[in-house]
Structures are given as C-alpha cells and as structure tokens.
Rosetta silent file (secondary structure, phi, psi, omega in degrees, C-alpha in Angstrom):
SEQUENCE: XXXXXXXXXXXXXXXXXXXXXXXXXXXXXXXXXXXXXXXXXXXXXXXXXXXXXXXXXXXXXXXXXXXXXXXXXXXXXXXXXXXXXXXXXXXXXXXXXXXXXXXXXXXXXXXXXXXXXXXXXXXXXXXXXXXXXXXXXXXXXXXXXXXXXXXXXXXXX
SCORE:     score description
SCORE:     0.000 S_00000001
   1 L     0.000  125.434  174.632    0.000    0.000    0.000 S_00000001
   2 E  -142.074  156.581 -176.497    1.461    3.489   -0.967 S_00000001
   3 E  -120.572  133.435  160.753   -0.050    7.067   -1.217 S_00000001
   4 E   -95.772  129.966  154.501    0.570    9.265   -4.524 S_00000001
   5 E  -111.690  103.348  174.290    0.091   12.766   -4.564 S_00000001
   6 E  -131.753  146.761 -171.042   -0.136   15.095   -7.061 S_00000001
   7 E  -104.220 -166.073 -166.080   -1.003   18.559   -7.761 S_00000001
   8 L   176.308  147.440 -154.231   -2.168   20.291  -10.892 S_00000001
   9 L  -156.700  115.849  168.541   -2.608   24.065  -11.539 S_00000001
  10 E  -136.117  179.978 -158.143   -4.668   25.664  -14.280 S_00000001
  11 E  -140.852  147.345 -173.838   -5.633   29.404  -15.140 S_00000001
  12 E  -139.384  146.693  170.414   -8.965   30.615  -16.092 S_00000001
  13 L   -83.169   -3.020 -155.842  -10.167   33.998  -17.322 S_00000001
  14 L   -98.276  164.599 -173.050  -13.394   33.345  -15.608 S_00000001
  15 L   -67.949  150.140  176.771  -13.767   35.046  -11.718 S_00000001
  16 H   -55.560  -73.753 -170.209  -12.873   32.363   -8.998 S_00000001
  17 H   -58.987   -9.912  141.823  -16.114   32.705   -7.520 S_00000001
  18 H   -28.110  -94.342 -160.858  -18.073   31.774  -10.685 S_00000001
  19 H   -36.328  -74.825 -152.926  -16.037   28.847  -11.406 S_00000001
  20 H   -36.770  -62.622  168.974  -16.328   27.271   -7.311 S_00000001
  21 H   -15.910  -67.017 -123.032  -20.401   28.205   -7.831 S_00000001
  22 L  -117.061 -101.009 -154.193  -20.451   26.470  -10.771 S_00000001
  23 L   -48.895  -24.379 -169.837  -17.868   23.568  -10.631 S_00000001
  24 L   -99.446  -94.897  178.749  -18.454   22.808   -6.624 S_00000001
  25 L   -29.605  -17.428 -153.590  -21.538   24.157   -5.503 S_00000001
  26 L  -152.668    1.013 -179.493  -23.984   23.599   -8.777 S_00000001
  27 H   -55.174  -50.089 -164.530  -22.067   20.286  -10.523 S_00000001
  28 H   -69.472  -23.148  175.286  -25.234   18.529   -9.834 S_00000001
  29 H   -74.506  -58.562 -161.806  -27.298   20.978  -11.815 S_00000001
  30 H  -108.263  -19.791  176.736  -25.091   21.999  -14.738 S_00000001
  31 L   -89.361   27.156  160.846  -22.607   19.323  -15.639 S_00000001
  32 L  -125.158   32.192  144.794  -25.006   16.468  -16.817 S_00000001
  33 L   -76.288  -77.899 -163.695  -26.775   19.927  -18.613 S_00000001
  34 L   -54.143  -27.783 -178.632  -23.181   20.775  -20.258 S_00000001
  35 L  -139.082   89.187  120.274  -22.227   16.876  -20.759 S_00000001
  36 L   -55.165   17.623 -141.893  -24.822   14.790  -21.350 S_00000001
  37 L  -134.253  -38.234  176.226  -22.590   12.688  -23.872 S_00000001
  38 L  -130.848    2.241  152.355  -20.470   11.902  -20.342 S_00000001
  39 L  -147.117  124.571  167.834  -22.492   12.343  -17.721 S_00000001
  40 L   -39.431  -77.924  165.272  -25.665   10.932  -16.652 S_00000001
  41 E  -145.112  160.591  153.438  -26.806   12.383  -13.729 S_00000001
  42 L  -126.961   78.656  176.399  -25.462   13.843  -10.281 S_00000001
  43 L   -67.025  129.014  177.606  -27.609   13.198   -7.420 S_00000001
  44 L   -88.046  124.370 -163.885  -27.262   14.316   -4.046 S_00000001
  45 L  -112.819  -18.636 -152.635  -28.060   11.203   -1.694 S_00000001
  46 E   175.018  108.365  159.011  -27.136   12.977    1.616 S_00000001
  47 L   107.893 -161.460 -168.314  -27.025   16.663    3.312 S_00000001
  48 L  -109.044    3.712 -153.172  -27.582   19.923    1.649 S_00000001
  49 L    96.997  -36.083  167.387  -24.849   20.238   -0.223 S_00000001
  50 L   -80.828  173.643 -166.414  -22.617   21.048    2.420 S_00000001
  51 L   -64.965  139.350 -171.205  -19.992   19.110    4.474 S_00000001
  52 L   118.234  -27.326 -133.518  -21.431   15.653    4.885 S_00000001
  53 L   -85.938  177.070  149.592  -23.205   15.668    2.005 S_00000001
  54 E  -146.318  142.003  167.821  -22.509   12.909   -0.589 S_00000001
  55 E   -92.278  150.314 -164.595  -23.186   12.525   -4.381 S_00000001
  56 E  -132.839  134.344 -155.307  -23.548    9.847   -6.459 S_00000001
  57 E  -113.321  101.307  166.123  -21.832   10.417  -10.125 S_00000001
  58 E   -98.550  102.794  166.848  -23.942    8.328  -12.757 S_00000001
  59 L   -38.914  157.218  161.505  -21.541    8.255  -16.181 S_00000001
  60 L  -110.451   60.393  170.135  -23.195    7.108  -19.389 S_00000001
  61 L  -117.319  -31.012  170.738  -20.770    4.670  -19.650 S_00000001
  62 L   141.720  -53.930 -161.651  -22.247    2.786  -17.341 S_00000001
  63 L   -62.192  155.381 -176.623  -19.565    3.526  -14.579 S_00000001
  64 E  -125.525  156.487  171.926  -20.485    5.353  -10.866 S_00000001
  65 E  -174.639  124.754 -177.573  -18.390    7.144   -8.299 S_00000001
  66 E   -97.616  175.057 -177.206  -19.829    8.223   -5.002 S_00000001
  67 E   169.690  134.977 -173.537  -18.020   11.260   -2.721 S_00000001
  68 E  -122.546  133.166 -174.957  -18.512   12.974    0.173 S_00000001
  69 E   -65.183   94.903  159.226  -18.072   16.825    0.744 S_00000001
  70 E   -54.213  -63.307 -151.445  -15.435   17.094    3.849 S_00000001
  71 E  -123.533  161.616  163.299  -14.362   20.807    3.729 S_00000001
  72 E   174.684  103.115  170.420  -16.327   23.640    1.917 S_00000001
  73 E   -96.617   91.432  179.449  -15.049   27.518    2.229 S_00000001
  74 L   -88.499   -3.110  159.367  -17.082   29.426    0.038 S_00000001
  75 L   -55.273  -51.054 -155.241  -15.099   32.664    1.217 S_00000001
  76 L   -96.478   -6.801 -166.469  -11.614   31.225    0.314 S_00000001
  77 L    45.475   58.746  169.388  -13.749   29.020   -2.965 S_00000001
  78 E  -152.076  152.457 -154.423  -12.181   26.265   -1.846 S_00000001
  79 E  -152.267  153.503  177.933  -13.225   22.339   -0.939 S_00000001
  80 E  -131.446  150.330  173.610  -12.182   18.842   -0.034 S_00000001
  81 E  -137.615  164.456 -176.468  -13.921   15.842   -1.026 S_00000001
  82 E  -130.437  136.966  164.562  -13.415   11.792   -0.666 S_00000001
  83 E   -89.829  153.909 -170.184  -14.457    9.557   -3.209 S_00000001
  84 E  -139.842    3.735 -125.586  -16.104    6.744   -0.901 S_00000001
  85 E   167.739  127.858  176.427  -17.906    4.532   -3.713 S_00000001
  86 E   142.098  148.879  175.762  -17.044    3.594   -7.405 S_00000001
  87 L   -53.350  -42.017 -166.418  -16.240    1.556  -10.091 S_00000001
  88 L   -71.258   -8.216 -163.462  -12.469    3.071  -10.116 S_00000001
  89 L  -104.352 -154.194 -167.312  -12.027    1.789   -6.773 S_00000001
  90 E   113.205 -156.974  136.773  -11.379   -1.753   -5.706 S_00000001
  91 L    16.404  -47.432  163.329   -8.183   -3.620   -7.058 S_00000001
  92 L  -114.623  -12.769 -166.470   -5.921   -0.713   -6.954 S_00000001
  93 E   -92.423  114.887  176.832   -7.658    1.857   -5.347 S_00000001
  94 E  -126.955   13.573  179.616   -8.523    2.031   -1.591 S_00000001
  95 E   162.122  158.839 -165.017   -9.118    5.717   -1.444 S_00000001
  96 E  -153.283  129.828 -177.644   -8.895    8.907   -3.298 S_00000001
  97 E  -124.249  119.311 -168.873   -8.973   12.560   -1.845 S_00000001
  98 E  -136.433  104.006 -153.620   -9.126   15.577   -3.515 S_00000001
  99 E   -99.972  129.583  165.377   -8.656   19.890   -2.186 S_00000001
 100 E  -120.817  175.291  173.788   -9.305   22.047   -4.920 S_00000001
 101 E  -178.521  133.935 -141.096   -8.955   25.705   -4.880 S_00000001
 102 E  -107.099  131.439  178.103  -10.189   28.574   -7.268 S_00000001
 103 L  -133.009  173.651 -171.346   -8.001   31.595   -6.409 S_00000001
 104 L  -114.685  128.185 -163.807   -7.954   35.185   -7.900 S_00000001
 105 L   -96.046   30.871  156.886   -5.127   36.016  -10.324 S_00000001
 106 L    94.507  -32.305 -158.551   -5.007   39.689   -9.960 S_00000001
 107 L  -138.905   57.511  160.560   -6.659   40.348  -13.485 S_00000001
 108 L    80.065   -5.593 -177.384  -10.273   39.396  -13.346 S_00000001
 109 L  -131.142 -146.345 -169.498   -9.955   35.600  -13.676 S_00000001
 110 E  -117.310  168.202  168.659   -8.517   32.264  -11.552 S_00000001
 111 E  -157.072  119.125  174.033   -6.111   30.354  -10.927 S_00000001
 112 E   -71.524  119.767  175.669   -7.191   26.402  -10.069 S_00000001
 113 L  -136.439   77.945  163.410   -5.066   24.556   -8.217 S_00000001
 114 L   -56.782  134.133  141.536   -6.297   20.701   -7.209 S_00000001
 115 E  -132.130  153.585  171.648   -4.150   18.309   -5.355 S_00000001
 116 E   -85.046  115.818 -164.660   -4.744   14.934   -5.355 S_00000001
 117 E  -121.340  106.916  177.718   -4.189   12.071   -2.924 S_00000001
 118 E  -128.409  153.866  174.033   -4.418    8.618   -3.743 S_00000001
 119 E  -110.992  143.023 -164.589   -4.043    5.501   -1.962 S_00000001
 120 E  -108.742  152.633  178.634   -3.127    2.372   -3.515 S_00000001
 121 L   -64.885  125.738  170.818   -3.777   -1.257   -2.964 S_00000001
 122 L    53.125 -110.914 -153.835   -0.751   -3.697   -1.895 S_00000001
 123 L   -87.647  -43.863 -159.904    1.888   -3.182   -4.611 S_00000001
 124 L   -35.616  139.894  162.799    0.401   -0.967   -7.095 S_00000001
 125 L  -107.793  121.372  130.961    2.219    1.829   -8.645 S_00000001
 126 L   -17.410  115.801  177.727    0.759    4.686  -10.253 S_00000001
 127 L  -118.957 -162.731 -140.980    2.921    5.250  -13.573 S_00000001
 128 H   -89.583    1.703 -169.968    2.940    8.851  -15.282 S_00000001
 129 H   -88.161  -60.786 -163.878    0.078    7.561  -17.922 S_00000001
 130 H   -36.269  -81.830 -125.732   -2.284    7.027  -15.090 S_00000001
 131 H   -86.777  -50.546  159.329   -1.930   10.397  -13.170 S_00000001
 132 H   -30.082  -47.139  156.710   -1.886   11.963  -16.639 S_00000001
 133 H   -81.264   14.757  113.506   -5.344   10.660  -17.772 S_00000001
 134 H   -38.660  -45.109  167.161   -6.367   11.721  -14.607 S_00000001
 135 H   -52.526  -58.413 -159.166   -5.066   14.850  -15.225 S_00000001
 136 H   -74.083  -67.636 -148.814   -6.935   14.645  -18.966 S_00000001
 137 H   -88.648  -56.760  170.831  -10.384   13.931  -17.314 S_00000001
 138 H   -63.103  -20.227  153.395  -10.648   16.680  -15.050 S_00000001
 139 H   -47.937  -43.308  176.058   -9.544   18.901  -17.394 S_00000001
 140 H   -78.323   -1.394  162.761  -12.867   17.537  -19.491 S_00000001
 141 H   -61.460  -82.909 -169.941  -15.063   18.930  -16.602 S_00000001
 142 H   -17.213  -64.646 -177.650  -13.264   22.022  -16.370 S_00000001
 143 H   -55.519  -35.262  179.129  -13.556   23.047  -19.920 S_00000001
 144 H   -85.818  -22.394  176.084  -17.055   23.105  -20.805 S_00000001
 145 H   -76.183  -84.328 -178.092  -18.357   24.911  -17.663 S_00000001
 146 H   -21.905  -25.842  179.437  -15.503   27.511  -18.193 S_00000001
 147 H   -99.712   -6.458  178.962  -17.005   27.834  -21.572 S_00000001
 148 H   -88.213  -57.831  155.149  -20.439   28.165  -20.468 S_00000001
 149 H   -28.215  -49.930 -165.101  -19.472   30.382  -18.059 S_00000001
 150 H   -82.721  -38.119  165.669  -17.639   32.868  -20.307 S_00000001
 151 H   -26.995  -64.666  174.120  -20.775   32.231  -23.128 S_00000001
 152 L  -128.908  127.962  174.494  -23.097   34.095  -19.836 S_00000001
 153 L   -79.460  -13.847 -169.770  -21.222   36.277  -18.108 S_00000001
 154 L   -93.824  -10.315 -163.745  -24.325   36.882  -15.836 S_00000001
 155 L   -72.741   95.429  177.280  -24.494   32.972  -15.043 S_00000001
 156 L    93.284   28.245  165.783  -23.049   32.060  -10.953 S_00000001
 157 L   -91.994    0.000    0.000  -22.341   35.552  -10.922 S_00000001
C-alpha cells in the first residue's frame, strides 16, 4: 500500500467565484446539462450540499463514483472531497482525496489549483500515464463549464 500525490494548476479567465459556484456548488445541476454525452446524472443522496453531504456520479458509460463533501469555504472558494464509492475503486484503489482551490489572479480571472491524494492497494504503482489521464479527465469537466461560463457572463455571478 502506498499514497501518490499530485497537484495540478490551471488558469482561467473566468472570476474564482463563478467557477467554485459552478464547478463545486452547482455540478449537480449543470454538468449532466453541459455533458450529457459523459455524464448521466449527479444526485445528491445525503445533506444539503454542504460538508457531509454525498453525491452519487452516474456516467453514461455505465460507470459510478460516489463522494462525500469534507471541507467547503465558500469565502476562500475552496473544498475537499473523498471519493467513498465507485467503479475506479477496488483492485488498486482504496481511497482517493481531492482539495481544490479557485483563487484570484489579480486580473479578473482564476487560478485552479487541485491536489490529489491517492491511496493504492498492496503493490500498485501509479505510472505517469495514469496520473496523466487523470489529469486529462478533469480537465474535461473544467472546460465546458468555463465555456459556459464565459458564453453568460451573468451565469453564478
């Protein structure tokens, strides 16, 4: 058993507090609007939204992934969550943790910065393919709500 970490840092033109609104706060509303092609639905199963709460991720792939809201600073736009449930876990997986945080980059937009915690089963290694399509897949969140976002500027403002 070994824990991986890694972080990952991206820039946005859109206001921090948008994006968190949007990407944290409102995922269950607008990203199976904005992806319907990759995601099914996101139901809230537990709480308000707030720490405790947990969501259930349906994919139209088939695949699931449950997660529960730990931390959530809507001052600082920033949150921790646990995946607790899912097809990725299992066989290599025995937990997965993840702090993101939308920050303001001086000139009207963000700067994202996730890290990532994962723990692995027995032997398993993480090689640089993995945590790169990891990388790759949150990135395909990211993008269309950032474009939806800049598309209405009035939207999660």
């Amino acid at each position: 058993m070994g824990v991986v970490s890694f972080a990952q840092e991206s820039e946005s033109p859109v206001a921090p507090g948008r994006l968190f609104k949007a990407l944290i706060l409102d995922s269950h509303n607008l990203c199976p609007k904005l992806m319907p092609q990759s995601i099914k639905s996101i139901d809230i199963i537990q709480g308000d939204g707030g720490v405790g709460t947990i969501k259930l991720t349906n994919f139209t792939r088939g695949i699931h992934i449950k997660h529960r809201i730990d931390e959530v600073d809507n001052e600082k736009c920033r949150c921790k969550f646990t995946l607790i449930e899912g097809d990725v876990m299992g066989e290599k997986l025995r937990s997965a943790a993840y702090e993101i945080e939308f920050m303001d980059d001086g000139e009207g937009g963000s700067i994202c910065r996730m890290l990532s915690e994962y723990e692995t089963v027995g032997d398993v290694v993480f090689r640089d393919e993995d945590i790169e399509e990891g990388k790759e897949k949150a990135t395909e969140l990211f993008k269309p709500v950032e474009a939806f976002l800049l598309a209405n500027p009035d939207a999660y403002a």
